[in-house]
C-alpha positions in Angstrom: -8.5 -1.9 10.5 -11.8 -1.2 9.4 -10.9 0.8 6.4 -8.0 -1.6 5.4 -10.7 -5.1 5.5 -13.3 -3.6 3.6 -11.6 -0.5 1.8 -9.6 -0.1 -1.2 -7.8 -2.7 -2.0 -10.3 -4.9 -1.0 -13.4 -3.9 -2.4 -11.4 -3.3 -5.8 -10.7 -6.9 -5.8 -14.3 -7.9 -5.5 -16.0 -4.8 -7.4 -13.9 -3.8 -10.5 -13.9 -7.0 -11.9 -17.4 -7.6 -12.3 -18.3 -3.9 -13.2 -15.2 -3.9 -15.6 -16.8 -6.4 -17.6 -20.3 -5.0 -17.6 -19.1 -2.2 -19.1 -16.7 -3.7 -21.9 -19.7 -5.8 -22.4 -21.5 -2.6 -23.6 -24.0 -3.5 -20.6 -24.5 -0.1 -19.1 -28.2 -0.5 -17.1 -26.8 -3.9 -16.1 -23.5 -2.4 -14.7 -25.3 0.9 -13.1 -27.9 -1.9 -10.7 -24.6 -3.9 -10.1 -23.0 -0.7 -8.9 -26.4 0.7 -7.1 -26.5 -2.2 -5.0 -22.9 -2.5 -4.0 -23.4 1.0 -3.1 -26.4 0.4 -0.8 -24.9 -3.0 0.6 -21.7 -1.0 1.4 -23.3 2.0 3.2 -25.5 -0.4 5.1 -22.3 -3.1 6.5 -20.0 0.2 7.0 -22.5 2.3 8.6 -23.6 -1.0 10.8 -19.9 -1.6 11.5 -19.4 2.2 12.2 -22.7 2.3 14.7 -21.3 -0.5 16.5 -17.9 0.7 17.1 -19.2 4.2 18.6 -21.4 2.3 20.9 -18.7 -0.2 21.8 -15.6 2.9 22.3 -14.9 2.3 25.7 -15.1 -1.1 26.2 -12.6 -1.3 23.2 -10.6 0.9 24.6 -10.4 -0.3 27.7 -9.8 -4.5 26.4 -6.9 -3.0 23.8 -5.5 -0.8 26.3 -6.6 -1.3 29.7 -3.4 -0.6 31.4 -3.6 3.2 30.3 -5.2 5.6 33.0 -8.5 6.8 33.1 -8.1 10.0 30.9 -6.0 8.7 29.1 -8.9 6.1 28.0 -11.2 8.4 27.8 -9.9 10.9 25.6 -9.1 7.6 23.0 -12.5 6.7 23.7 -13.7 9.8 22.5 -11.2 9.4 19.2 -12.6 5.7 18.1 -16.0 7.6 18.0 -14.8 9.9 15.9 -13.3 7.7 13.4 -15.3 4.9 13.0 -17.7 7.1 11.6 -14.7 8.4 9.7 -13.5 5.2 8.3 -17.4 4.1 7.3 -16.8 7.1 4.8 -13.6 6.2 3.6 -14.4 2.8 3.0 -17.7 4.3 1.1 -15.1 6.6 -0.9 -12.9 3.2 -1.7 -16.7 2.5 -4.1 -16.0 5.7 -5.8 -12.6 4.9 -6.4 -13.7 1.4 -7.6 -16.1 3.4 -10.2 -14.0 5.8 -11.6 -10.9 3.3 -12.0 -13.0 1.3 -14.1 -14.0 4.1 -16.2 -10.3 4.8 -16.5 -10.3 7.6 -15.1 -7.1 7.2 -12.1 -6.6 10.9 -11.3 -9.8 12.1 -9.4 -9.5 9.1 -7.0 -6.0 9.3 -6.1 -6.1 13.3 -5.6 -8.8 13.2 -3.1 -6.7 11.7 -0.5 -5.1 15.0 -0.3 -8.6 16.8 0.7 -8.7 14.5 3.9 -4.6 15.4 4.9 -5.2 18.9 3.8 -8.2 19.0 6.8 -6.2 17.0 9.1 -3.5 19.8 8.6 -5.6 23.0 8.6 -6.8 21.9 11.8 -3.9 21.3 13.7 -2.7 24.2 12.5 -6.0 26.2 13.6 -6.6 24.4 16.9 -2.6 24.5 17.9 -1.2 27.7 16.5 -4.8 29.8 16.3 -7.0 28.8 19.3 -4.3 27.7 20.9 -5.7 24.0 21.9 -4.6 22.1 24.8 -3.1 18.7 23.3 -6.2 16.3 24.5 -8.4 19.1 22.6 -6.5 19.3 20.0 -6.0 15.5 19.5 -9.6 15.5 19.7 -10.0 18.6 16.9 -7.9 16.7 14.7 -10.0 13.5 14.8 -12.9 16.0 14.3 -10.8 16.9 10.9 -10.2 13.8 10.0 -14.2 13.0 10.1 -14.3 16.3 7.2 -11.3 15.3 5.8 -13.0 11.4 5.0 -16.6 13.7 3.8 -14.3 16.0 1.7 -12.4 12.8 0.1 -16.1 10.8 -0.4 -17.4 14.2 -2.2 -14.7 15.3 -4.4 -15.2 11.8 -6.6 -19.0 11.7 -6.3 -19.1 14.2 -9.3 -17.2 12.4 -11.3 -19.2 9.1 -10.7 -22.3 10.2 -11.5 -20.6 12.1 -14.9 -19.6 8.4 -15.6 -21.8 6.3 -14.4 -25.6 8.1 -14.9 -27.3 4.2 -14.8 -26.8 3.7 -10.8 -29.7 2.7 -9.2 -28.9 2.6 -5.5 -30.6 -0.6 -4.0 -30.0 -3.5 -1.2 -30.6 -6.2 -3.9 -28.5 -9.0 -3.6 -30.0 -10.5 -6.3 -29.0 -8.2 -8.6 -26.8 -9.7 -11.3 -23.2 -9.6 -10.6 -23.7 -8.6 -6.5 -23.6 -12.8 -4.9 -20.4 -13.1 -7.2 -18.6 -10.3 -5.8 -20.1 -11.0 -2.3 -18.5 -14.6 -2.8 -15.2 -13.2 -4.1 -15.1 -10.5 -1.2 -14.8 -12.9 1.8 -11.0 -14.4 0.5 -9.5 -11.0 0.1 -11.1 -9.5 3.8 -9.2 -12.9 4.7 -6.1 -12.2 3.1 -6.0 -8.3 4.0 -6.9 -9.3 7.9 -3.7 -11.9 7.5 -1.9 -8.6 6.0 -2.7 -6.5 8.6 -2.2 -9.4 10.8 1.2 -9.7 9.8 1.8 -5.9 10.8 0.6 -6.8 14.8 2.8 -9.6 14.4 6.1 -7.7 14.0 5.4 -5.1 16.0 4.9 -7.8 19.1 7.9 -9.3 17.8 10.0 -5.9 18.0 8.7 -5.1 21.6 10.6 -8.2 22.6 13.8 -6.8 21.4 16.3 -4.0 22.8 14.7 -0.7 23.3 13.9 1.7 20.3 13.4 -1.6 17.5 9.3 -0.7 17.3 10.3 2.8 16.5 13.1 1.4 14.0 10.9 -0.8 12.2 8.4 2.1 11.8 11.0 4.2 10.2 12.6 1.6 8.2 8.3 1.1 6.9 8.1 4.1 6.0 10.8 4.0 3.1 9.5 0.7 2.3 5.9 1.1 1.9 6.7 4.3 -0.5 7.9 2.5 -4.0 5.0 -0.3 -3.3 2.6 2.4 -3.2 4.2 4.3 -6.0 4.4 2.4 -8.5 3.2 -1.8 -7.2 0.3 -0.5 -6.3 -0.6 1.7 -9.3 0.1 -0.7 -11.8 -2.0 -3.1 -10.3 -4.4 -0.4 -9.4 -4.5 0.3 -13.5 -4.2 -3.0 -14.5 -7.1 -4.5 -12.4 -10.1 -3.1 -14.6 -8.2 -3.8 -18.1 -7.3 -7.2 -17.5 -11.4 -7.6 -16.0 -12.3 -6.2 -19.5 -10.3 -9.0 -21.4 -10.9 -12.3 -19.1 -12.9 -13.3 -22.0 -9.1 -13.0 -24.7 -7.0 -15.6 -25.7 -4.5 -16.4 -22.3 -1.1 -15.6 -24.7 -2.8 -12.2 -24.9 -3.8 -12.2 -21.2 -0.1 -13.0 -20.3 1.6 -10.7 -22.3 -0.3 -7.8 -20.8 0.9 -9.2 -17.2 4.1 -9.4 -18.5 4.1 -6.1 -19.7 2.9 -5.0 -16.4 5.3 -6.8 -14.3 8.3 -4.6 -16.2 6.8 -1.4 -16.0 6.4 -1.9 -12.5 10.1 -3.3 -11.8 11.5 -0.8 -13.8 10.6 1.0 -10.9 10.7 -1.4 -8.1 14.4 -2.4 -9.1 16.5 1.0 -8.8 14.1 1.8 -5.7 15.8 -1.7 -3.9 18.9 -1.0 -5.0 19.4 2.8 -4.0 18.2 1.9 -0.9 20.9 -1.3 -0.3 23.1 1.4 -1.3 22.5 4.8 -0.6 20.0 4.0 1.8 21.9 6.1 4.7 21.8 9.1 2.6 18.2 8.7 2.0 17.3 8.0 5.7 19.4 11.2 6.8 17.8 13.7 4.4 14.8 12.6 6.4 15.2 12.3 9.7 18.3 13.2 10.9 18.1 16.4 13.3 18.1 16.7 16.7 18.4 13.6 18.6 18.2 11.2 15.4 21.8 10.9 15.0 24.1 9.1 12.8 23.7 6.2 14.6 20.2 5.8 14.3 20.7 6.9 10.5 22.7 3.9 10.3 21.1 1.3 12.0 17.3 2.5 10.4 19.8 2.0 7.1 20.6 -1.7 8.3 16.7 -2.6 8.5 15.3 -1.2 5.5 18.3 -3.0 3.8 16.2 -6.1 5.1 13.4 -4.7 3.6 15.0 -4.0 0.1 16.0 -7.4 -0.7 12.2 -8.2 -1.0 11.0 -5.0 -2.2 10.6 -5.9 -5.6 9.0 -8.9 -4.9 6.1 -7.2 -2.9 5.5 -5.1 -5.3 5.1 -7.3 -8.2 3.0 -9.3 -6.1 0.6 -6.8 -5.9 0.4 -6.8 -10.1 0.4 -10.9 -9.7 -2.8 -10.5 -7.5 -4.8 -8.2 -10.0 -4.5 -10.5 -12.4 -5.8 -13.6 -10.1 -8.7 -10.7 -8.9 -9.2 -10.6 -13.1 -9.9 -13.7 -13.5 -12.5 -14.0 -10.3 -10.3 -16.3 -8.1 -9.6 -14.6 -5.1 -8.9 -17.4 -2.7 -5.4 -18.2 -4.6 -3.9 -14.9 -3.5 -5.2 -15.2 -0.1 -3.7 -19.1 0.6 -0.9 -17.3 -0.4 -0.6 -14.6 2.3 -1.0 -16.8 5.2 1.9 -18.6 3.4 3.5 -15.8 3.5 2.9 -14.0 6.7 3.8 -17.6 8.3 7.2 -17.7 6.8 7.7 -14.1 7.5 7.3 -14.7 11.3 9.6 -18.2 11.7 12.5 -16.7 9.9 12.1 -13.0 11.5 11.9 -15.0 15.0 14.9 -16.8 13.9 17.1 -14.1 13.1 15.8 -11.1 15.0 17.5 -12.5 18.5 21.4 -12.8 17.2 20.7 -9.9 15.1 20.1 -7.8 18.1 23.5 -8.4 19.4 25.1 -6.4 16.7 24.8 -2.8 16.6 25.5 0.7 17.4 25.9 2.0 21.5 21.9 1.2 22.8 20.5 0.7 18.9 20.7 -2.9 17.5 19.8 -4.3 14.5 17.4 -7.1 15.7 14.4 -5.4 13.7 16.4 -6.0 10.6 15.9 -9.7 11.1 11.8 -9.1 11.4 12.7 -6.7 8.4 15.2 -9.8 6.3 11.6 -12.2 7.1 9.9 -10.1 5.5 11.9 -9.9 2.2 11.8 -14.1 2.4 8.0 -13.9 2.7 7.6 -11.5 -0.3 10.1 -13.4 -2.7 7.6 -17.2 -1.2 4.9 -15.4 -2.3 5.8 -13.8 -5.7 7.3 -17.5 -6.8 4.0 -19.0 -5.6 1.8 -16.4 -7.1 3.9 -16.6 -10.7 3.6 -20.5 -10.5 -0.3 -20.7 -9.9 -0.7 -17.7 -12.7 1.1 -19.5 -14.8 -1.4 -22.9 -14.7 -4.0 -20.1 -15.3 -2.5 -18.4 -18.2 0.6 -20.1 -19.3 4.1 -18.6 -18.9 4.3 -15.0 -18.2 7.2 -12.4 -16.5 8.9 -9.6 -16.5 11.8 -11.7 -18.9 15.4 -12.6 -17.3 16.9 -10.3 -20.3 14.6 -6.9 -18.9 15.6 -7.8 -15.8 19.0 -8.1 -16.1 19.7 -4.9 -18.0 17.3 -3.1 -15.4 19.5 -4.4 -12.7 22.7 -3.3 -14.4 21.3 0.0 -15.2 20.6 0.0 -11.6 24.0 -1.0 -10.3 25.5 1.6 -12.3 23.9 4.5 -10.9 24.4 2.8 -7.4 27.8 3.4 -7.9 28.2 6.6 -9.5 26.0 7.6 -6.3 28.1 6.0 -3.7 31.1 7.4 -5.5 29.6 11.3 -5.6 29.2 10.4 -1.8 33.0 9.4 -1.0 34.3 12.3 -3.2 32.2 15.1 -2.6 32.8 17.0 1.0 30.7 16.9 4.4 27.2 18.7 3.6 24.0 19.0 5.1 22.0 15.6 5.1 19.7 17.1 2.3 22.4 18.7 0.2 23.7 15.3 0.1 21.1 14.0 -0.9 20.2 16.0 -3.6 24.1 15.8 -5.0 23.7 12.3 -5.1 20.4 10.9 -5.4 19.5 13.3 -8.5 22.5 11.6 -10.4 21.5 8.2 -9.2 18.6 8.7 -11.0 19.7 10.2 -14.6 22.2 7.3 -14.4 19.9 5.1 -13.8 17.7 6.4 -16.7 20.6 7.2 -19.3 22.2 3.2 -18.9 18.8 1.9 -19.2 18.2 3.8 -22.1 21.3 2.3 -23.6 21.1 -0.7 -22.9 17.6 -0.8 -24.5 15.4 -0.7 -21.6 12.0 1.2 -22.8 11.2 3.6 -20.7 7.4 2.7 -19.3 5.0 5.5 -20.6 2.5 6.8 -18.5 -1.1 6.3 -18.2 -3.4 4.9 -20.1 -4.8 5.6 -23.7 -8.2 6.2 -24.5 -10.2 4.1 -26.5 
C-alpha cells in the first residue's frame, strides 16, 4: 500500500510534469533544485512512514489479522519490518524512474525491477534448496531478499540519474520553484490511487461472500488482466506523460492529436488482447495453470471471469493514457473524481450481479466472481467516457477515431476466428502445445489483416531529438 500511494504512478503524476517542463524550458539548474528537493522531501516522508511502520508491526498485525495465532503473528510481524523499510526504497527508486523517464530514457527504469525479483528468487532458491530453510525462516529470508532486491533496484538507476541529471542539489526546500505545485498536485492522485487500491479490498470482501474458491478465482482471472494494462496502457502513458509535460505550452489541436495518436498505439494493443481473451481465453488460462488439481473446470470457470474482465480491458487501459494527459496539463483532481466514480459503480453493479451469477457454474466452482469481474468492465468503460468528455473541454476533440477502431477490431475478430478454428480442428495436445498452435497464428493474423486493412503498425520507442 505504501509503495502503490506514494510510488510510481503516483509520484510520476506529480513529478514529471513539472521537471518535464524545466528541462524543455532549457532550465537545467532550475530543474536539478526542483529534483534535489523532491528527492530530500521523499526520503524524509518515506523513511518517516517506513520508521513508523517498523515500530507499529505488531500492533498492525495484530488489528489486520488478530484472529491468526500467536506465531503466526509474529513471524508476519517480523515481515512488515522488513518491508516497510523495503517499500521506503522502492518508492525512493519510483524518483529515479520519474528522472530518467523525463530524460527519455525508458529502459534503465523498467529493467531494474528484475534486480529486485532476481534477489527474491536467488534466495528462495538458496535458503530452500541450499540451507535448506524451514518455511517461517525462509519466508523470513525472502523478505530479507526482498529488502536487497528494493536497494539493488534503487541502485541500478542512480547512475544513470546522475549521468542525466549532474544539476541536483538534494535539499528539504519547499520553497524551491516547482516543489508547492507538485506537493498540491500530489494529494489528488494519493486520493485517487488509495480509491484504486481501495477498489481492490472491495472485491476481494465482495468474493469472500460468495461460494468457496471466488477470492482465488478473481486472483487468477487478475492476473491475465492486469498483464496488457501494464504492457502496453501503462507504457504509453508511462512515455507519453513527460512529452505531453514538455508541450502544455502548444497549440491544443497539436496537444490532441498526440493523445490521439497515443490512444491507437495503445488500443492496437489493448483490442486483440480483449478479444483473444473473450475467445481463446480457455486456451490461454490452461497453458498457465492447468496441472495437478487445476482442472478443466477451473480452466473454464477462471475463463468465465476474465471474460468479465475483457469487455472493459480496453477501456482501463486507455484510461491510463487519458490520465497522463490530465497529469500534463497539472489538473490532477479531474482523474481522481473520476475513480471514486468509478470504483462506486464498479461495486453496485458487481453486488448486483455477483449473487445470481454464483448460481451458475461448474460442480463446487461458480461464476459469481465474474459479476465483481463484469462491474469492473462497467467502471472502466464510466470512466474512460468521463475522462474523454472532460479532456475534450481541455483540449477539444480527440480519440483513437471510430475508422482505426473499427478496422483494429476486425483485424481482431479475424484472428479470433482463425484461432478458435485451429482449436476445433487440430487434435487433443498438451495445454501449452495448444497454445502455441493457436495463439502464435492468432497473432500473425491479427498483424497480416491489420496490415491490410491499413492499420499502421505502432513503432517503438521514442526518437531522439
Amino acid at each position: 500500500m505504501l509503495q502503490n500511494l506514494l510510488g510510481e504512478g503516483t509520484l510520476s503524476a506529480s513529478f514529471i510534469p513539472v521537471y518535464a517542463e524545466f528541462l524543455e524550458q532549457g532550465r537545467e539548474e532550475d530543474a536539478g533544485r526542483f529534483a534535489g528537493a523532491a528527492l530530500g522531501i521523499l526520503v524524509a516522508v518515506a523513511g518517516a512512514l517506513a520508521l513508523i511502520g517498523t515500530a507499529a508491526a505488531p500492533l498492525l498485525v495484530a488489528v489486520f489479522f488478530g484472529a491468526w495465532d500467536a506465531p503466526k503473528q509474529a513471524v508476519t510481524a517480523t515481515l512488515v519490518r522488513i518491508l516497510f523499510p523495503m517499500s521506503g526504497i522502492l518508492v525512493v527508486g519510483a524518483w529515479a524512474l520519474g528522472i530518467l523517464n523525463s530524460h527519455r530514457r525508458f529502459f534503465v527504469s523498467y529493467v531494474a525491477p528484475v534486480f529486485w525479483n532476481l534477489a527474491m528468487i536467488s534466495t528462495l532458491v538458496a535458503g530452500g534448496a541450499w540451507l535448506g530453510l524451514g518455511l517461517e525462516d525462509l519466508v523470513v529470508a525472502l523478505g530479507w531478499g526482498a529488502l536487497v532486491g528494493g536497494a539493488l533496484q534503487l541502485g541500478v538507476q542512480l547512475p544513470f540519474v546522475l549521468r542525466h541529471a549532474r544539476a541536483i542539489r538534494v535539499s528539504l526546500g519547499r520553497g524551491v520553484e516547482g516543489v508547492p505545485e507538485a506537493i498540491r498536485n500530489f494529494a489528488p492522485v494519493v486520493a485517487g490511487r488509495g480509491v484504486v487500491n481501495l477498489s481492490g479490498w472491495i472485491d476481494v470482501i465482495l468474493a469472500a461472500r460468495l461460494t468457496s474458491g471466488a477470492v482465488a478465482l478473481l486472483g487468477y482471472a487478475q492476473t491475465f488482466y492486469v498483464l496488457p494494462i501494464s504492457l502496453f496502457g501503462m507504457s504509453v502513458a508511462a512515455s507519453e506523460l513527460p512529452e505531453l509535460s514538455r508541450r502544455r505550452g502548444d497549440a491544443l489541436h497539436a496537444l490532441a492529436d498526440r493523445v490521439s495518436a497515443a490512444l491507437r498505439r495503445a488500443s492496437f494493443f489493448l483490442i486483440p488482447s480483449a478479444i483473444g481473451y473473450l475467445a481463446l481465453g480457455d486456451v490461454i488460462v490452461a497453458a498457465l495453470y492447468q496441472t495437478g488439481a487445476f482442472g478443466t473446470a477451473e480452466t473454464l470457470i477462471t475463463w468465465g471471469v476474465l471474460g468479465g474482465y475483457s469487455v472493459g480491458l480496453a477501456a482501463s487501459g486507455s484510461s491510463r493514457v487519458l490520465s497522463s494527459a490530465f497529469y500534463a496539463l497539472r489538473d490532477t483532481r479531474t482523474p481522481a473524481k473520476v475513480a471514486v466514480l468509478r470504483v462506486v459503480i464498479s461495486a453496485a453493479v458487481g453486488i448486483a450481479l455477483m449473487f445470481p451469477l454464483d448460481s451458475l457454474g461448474f460442480r463446487t466452482l461458480r461464476l459469481g466472481a465474474a459479476g465483481l469481474s463484469l462491474g469492473a468492465s462497467v467502471g472502466a468503460w464510466v470512466e474512460y467516457v468521463m475522462l474523454r468528455s472532460a479532456l475534450a473541454r481541455s483540449i477539444g476533440p480527440h480519440g483513437p477515431g471510430v475508422g482505426p477502431m473499427a478496422r483494429m477490431t476486425l483485424a481482431a475478430a479475424l484472428a479470433a476466428a482463425a484461432g478458435v478454428g485451429l482449436q476445433l480442428l487440430l487434435p487433443d495436445a498438451h495445454p501449452v502445445l495448444l497454445a502455441l498452435e493457436t495463439l502464435l497464428p492468432f497473432g500473425v493474423v491479427y498483424l497480416a489483416a491489420a496490415a491490410a486493412l491499413g492499420v499502421p503498425i505502432p513503432s517503438v520507442g521514442i526518437r531522439r531529438r
